[in-house]
C-alpha beads as a LAMMPS data file, in Angstrom:
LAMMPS data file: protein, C-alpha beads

118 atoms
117 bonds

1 atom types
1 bond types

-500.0 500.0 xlo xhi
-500.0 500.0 ylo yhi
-500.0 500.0 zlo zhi

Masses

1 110.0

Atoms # bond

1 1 1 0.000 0.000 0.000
2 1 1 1.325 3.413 -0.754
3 1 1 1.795 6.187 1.624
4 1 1 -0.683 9.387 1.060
5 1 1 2.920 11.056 -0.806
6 1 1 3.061 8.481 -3.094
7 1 1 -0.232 8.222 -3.859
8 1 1 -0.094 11.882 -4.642
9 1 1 2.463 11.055 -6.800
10 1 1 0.587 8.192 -8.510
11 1 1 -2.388 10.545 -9.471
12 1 1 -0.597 13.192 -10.287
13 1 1 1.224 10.518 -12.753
14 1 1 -1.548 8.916 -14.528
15 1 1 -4.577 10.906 -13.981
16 1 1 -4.547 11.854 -17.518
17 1 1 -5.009 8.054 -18.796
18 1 1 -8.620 8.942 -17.420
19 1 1 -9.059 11.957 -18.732
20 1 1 -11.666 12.834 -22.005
21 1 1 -9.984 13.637 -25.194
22 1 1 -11.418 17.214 -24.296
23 1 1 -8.925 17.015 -21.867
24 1 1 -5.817 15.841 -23.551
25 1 1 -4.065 19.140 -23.300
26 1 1 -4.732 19.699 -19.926
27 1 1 -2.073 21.135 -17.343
28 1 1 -2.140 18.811 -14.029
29 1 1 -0.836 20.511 -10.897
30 1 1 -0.631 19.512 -7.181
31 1 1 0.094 21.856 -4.846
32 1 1 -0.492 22.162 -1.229
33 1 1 -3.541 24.555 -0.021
34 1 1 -3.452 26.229 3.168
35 1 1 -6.990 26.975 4.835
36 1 1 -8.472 28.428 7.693
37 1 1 -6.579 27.697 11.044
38 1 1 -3.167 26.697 8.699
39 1 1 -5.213 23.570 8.053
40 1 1 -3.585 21.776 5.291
41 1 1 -4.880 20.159 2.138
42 1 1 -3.255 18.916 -1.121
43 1 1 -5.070 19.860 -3.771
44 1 1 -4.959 18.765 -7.706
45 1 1 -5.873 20.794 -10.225
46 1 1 -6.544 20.009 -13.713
47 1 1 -7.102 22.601 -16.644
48 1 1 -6.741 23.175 -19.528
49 1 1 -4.063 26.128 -20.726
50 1 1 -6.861 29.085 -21.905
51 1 1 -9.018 28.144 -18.787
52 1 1 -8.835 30.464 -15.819
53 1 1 -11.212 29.006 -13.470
54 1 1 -11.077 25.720 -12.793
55 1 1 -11.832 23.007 -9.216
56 1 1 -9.122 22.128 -7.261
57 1 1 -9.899 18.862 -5.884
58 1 1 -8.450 17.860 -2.378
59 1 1 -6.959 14.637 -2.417
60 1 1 -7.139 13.823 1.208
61 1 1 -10.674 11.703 0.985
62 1 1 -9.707 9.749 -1.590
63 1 1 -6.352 8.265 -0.464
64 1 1 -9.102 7.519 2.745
65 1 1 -10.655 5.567 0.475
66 1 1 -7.876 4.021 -1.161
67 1 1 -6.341 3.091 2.252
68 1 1 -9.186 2.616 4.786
69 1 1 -11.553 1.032 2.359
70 1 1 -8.988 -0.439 -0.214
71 1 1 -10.826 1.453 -3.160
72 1 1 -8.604 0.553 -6.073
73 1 1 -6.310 2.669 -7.914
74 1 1 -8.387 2.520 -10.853
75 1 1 -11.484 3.494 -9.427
76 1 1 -10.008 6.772 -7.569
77 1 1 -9.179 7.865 -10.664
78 1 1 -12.095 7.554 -12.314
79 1 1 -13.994 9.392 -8.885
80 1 1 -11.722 11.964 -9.322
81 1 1 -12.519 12.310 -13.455
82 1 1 -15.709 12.591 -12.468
83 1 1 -15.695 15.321 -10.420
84 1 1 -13.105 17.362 -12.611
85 1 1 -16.013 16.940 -15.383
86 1 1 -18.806 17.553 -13.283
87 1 1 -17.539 20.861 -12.307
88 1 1 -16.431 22.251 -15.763
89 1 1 -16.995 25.461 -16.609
90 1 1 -18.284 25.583 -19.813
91 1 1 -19.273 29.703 -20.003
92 1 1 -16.018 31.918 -20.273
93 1 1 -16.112 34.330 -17.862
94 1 1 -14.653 37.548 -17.291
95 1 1 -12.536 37.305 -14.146
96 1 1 -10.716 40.663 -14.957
97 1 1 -13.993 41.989 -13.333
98 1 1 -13.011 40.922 -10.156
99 1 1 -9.910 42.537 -9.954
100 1 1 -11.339 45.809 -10.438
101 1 1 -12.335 47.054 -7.358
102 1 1 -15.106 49.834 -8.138
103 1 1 -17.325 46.556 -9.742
104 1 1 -16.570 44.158 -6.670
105 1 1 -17.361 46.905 -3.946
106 1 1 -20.846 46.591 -3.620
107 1 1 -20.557 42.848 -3.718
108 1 1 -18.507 42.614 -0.622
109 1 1 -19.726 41.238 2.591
110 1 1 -18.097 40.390 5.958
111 1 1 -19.317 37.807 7.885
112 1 1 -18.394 37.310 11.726
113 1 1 -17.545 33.642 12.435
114 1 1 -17.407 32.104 16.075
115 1 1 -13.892 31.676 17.088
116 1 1 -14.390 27.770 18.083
117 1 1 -15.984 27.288 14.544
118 1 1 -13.864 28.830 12.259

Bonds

1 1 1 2
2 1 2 3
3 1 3 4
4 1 4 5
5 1 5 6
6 1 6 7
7 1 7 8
8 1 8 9
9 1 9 10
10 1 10 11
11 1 11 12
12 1 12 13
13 1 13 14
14 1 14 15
15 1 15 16
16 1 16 17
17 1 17 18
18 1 18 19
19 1 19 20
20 1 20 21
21 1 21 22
22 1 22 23
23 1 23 24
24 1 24 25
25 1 25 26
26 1 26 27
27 1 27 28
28 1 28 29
29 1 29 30
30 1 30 31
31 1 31 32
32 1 32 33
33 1 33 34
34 1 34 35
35 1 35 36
36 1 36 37
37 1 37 38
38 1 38 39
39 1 39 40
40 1 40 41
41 1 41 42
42 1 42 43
43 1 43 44
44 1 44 45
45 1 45 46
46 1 46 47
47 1 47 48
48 1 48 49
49 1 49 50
50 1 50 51
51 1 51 52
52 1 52 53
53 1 53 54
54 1 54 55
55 1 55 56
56 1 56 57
57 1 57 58
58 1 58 59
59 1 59 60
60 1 60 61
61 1 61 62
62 1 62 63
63 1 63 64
64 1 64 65
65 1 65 66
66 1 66 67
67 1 67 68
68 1 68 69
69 1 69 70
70 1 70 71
71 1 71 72
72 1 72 73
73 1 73 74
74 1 74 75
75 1 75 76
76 1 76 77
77 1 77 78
78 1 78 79
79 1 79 80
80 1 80 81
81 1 81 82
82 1 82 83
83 1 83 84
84 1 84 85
85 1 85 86
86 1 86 87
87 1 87 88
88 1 88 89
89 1 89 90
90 1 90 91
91 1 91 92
92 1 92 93
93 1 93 94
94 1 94 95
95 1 95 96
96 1 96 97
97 1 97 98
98 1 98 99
99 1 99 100
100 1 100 101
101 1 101 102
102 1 102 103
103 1 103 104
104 1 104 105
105 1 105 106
106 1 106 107
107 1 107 108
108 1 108 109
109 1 109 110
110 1 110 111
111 1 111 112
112 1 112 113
113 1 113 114
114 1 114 115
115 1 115 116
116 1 116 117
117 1 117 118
């Protein structure tokens, strides 16, 4: 059984054996996230080169189910596919909008979180 690095590793590897020919191009990256709290998550991301927005899909619960359940390889894979698909975006959008302040402004909310929740 590999350890959560090289399964990492693995993915990262042959994740694009799974892939639809839409993706053939596609850039695969893995980097690690950092969250609330310095909570840590490794996150893949797979896009293709003229996309800008694009899931990055945390890795953590499937090596759970690759080593707690003994999920296959294979099948992770294909989970993973499907959620990479699932969450295409298929409309272009503008996300130079969001960088300009005087359209985000009004858009912007703050939200008070309890301390023990966050």
């Amino acid at each position: 059984m590999m350890d959560f690095k090289e399964f990492v590793n693995e993915i990262a590897e042959k994740i694009k054996d799974f892939l639809p020919d839409s993706f053939k191009d596609a850039l695969i990256d893995v980097r690690e996230i950092v969250k609330n709290n310095d909570v840590k998550y490794t996150g893949l991301t797979i896009h293709n080169d003229d996309s800008k927005v694009y899931p990055t899909i945390y890795l953590e619960q499937f090596y759970k189910e690759y080593a707690d359940n003994g999920i296959d390889l294979n099948t992770i894979m294909q989970k993973i596919v499907k959620v990479r698909v699932e969450h295409d975006v298929t409309k272009k959008l503008d996300v130079e909008k969001f960088r300009d302040f005087d359209y985000v402004r009004d858009r912007i909310t703050c939200k008070l979180v309890n301390r023990e929740h966050n």
